[in-house]
C-alpha positions in Angstrom: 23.5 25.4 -4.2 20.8 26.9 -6.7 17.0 25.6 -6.0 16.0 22.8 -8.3 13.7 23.7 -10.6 12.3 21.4 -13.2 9.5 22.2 -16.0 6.4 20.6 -16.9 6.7 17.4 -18.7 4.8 14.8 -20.4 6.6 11.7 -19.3 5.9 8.6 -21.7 6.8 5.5 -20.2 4.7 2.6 -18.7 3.5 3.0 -15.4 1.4 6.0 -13.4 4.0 8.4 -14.3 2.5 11.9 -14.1 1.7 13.3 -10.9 -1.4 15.4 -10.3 -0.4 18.8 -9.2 -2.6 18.6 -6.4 -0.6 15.3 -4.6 2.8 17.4 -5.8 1.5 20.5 -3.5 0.3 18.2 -0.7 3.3 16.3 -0.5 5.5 19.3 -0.1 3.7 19.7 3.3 5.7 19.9 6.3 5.7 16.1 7.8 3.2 15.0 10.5 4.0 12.6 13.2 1.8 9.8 13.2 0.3 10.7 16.2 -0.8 14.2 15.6 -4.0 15.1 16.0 -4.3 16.4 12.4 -2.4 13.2 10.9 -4.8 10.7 13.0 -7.8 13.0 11.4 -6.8 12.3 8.5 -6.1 8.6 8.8 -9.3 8.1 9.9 -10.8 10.2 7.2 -8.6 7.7 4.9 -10.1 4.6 7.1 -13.8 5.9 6.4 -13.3 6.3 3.2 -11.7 3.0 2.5 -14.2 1.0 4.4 -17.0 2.8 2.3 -14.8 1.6 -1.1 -14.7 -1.7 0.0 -18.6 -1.7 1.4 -17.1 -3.1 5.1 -18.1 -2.3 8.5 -14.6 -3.0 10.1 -13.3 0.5 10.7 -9.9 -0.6 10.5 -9.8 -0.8 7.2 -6.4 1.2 6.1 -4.1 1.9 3.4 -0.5 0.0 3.5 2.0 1.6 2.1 4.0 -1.1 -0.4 4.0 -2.3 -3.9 1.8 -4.6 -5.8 3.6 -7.9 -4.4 2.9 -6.7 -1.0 -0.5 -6.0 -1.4 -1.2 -9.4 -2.5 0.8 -10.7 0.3 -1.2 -8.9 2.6 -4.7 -10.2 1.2 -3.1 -13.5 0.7 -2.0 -13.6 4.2 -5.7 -12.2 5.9 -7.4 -15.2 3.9 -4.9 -17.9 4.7 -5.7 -19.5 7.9 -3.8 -22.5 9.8 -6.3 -24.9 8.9 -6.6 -24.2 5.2 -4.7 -26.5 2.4 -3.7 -24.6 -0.7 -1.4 -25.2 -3.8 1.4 -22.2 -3.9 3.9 -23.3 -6.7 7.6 -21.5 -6.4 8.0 -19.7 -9.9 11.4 -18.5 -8.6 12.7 -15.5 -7.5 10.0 -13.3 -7.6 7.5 -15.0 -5.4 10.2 -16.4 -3.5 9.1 -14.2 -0.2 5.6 -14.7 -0.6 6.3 -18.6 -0.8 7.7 -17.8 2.8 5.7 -15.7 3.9 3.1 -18.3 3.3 5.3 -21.2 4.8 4.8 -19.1 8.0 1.4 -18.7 8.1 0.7 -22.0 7.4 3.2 -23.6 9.5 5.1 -25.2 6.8 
């Protein structure tokens, strides 16, 4: 089998399509287990950095790895607590496992 090889292109569609050439090169890296010293450097370097975005103290402040929806289930779910009321209306499908999620937290 012949090594892929594909050209530079401007790709016009919605979303953040184009990749940086410096994120290309880094992700061609070999892979680091997640406790290697070098990966846990820079997880923490990550962490630092995060926590100085987002003007917190709490040094575990990380990056999670999802889409959009689960990012907002994620800051839904550290605000929600057990003794909170709150109105979450079911617009179908899509919010279908955040409904749930919620239904858990909240011990619906």
């Amino acid at each position: 089998m012949s090594e892929l090889q594909i050209t530079n292109r401007l790709i016009m569609t919605p979303g953040p399509t184009m990749v940086d050439p410096r994120i290309s090169q880094a992700m061609s890296n070999q892979i680091l287990g997640q406790f290697d010293p070098a990966f846990t450097d820079i997880m923490n370097d990550n962490m630092k950095m995060i926590a100085q975005t987002f003007n917190t103290k709490n040094r575990w402040s990380f990056p999670i790895d999802g889409t959009s929806r689960a990012g907002l289930e994620a800051v839904i779910g550290s605000i929600v607590s057990l003794v909170m009321r709150f109105l979450f209306p079911r617009l179908g499908d899509s919010v279908t496992c955040s409904s749930n999620l919620l239904s858990v937290l909240v011990g619906k």
